[in-house]
N, C-alpha and C positions, 0 to 999 in steps of 0.2 A: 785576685780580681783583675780583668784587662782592663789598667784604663789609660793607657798609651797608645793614642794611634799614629798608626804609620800608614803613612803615604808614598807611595812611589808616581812617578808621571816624567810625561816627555815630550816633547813637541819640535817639531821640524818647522822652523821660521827665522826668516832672514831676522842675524841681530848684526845689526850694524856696529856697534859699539860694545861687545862683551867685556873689554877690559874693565871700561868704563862703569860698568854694570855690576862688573863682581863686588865692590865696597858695597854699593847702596842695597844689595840682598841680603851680602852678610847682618849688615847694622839691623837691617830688618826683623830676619830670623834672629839673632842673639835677644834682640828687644823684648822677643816676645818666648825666649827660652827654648828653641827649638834648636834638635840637633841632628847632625846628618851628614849628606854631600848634595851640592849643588854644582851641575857642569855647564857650561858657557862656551858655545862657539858661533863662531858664524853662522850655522847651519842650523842651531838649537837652541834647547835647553832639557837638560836632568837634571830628575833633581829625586832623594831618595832622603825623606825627613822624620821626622817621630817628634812628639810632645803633647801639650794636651788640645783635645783635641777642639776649643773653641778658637784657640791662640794658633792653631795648625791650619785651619779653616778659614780663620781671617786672614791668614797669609796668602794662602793660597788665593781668596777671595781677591783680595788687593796686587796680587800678581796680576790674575785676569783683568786688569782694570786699566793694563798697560795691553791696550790692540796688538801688539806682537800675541801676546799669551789668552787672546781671549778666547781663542777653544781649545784648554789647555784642560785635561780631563784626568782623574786621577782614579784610585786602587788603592782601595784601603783596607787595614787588618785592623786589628788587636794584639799589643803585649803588655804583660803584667807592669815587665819594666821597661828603662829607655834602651833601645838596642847602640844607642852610638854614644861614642866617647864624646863627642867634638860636634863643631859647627866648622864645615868646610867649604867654601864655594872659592871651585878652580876655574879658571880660563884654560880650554884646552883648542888644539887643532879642528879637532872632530868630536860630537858628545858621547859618539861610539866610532872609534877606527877601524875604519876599510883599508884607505890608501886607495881609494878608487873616484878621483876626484867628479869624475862624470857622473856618480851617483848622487843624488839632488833630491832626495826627498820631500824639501821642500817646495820646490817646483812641480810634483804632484806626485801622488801618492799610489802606487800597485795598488789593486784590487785586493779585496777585503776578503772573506770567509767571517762570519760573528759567530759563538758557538754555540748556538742551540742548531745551528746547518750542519758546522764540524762533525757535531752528535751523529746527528741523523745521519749524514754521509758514512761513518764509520760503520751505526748500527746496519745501515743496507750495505754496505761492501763497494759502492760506489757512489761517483757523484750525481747530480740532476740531468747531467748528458748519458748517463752510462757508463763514463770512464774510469778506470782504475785509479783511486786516490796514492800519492805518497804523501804521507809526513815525513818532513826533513827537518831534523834539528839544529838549530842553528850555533850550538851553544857550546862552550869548550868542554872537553872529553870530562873534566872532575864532574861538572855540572850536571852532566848527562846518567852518569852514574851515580846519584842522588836520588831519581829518579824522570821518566821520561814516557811518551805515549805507545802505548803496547804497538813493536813490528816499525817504529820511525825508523827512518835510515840516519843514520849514525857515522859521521866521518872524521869520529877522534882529533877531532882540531884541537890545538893548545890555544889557539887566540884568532881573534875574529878575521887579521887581516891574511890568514891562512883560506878563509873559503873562497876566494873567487880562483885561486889555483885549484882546490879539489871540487870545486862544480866543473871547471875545465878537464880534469880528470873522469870525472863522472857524468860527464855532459849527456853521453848517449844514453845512459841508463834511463835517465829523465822525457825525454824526449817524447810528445804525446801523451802523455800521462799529466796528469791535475796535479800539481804541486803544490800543499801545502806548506808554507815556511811558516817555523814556531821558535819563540825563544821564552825569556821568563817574562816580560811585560811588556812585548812589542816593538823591543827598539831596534834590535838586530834584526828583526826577521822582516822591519818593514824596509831595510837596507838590502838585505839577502834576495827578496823579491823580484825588486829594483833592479839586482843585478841579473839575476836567475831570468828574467824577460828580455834585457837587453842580447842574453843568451839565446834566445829563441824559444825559453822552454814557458809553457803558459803557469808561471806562479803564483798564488795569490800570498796572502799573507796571514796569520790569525788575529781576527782584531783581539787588542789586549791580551795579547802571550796566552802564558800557561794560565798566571793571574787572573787574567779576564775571564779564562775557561772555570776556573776553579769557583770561579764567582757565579757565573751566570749557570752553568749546569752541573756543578761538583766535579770527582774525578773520575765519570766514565771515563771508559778505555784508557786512563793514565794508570802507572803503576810506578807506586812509591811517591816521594815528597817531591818538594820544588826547590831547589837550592837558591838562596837568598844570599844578597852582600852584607850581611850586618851580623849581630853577635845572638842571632834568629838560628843562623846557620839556614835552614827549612824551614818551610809550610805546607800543612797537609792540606789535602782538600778543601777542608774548612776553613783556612788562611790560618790556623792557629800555630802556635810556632812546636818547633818539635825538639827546637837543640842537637 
């Protein structure tokens, strides 16, 4: 029986004080038995938890209750058991590294795509102007082959701060064409956008990744699973885990 939920979520808001901040989240999660990664930077917060799920829910609850996190929205599965060894909450540079310090997604945010539009855009072969869609994935090369959305363009990255060099490489190929930017729960691809616009190319992002898609309309036009950080390995369609 699943009765372990996991949650993933992320959020782009200035934190002033993340050092200061990592103790009082840890003390919080352990309190209430929850286990995972929590990342902390100036620019954010991730955070990828599991436990049960009334005690995971007030957490989250009482997160939002600090104005930095109040529209901090989350993605949620089911596993049988806990997927994490530990309770971790790191201070890092960046919640996910570019190395592109001009990207600021908390200063506002690339345009959106939600996926019941994605859908449609794929099923007709085009966007709502008539233009040619790409899905670009944003996501490193293991990841991608786990599985990914049928015909995405695919640029075998080993790590994220490798794309703004292979969008420069690939710049032209994009050009005029609808860009979709996708990763597994939105966090990279709403950085990739950010970048992919300051480019000149019209990007939008997928609200809530793969995750978000899997959730709102299952896995039209995906093929295969979605690789996950935790001892999940994958989730299908149905966010159910696969090992």
């Amino acid at each position: 029986m699943a009765s372990v939920l996991n949650i993933s979520a992320y959020l782009f808001t200035q934190i002033a004080d993340p050092a200061a901040l990592r103790p009082v989240l840890r003390e919080r999660a352990v309190a209430r038995g929850l286990k995972g990664t929590i990342l902390l930077a100036e620019e954010g917060i991730n955070l990828f938890l599991a436990g049960g799920a009334d005690d995971l829910r007030a957490f989250v609850d009482e997160l939002r209750a600090d104005a930095r996190f109040a529209s901090l929205t989350t993605k949620e599965s089911w596993s049988s058991e806990q997927p994490f060894q530990r309770m971790l909450v790191k201070h890092k540079r960046e919640i996910i590294r570019m190395d592109r310090p001009t990207v600021r997604p908390a200063a506002g945010r690339a345009p959106a795509v939600d996926p019941a539009t994605l859908r449609r855009w794929l099923e007709q072969g085009r966007d709502d102007r008539g233009r040619d869609v790409v899905l670009l994935d944003t996501r490193n090369a293991f990841e991608v082959d786990r599985g990914a959305f049928a015909g995405a363009v695919d640029w075998r990255i080993e790590r994220f701060t490798q794309f703004p060099d292979a969008v420069a490489a690939h710049r032209d190929e994009l050009v005029g064409k609808t860009v979709v930017s996708y990763c597994t729960g939105g966090i990279r691809c709403e950085k990739a956008a950010l970048h992919l616009r300051d480019e000149g190319i019209d990007a939008l992002q997928l609200e809530g990744g793969i995750l978000g898609y899997f959730e709102q309309v299952g896995g039209a036009h995906f093929e295969g699973e979605c690789f996950v950080f935790d001892e999940r390995i994958a989730v299908d369609p149905r966010l159910a885990p696969v090992g």
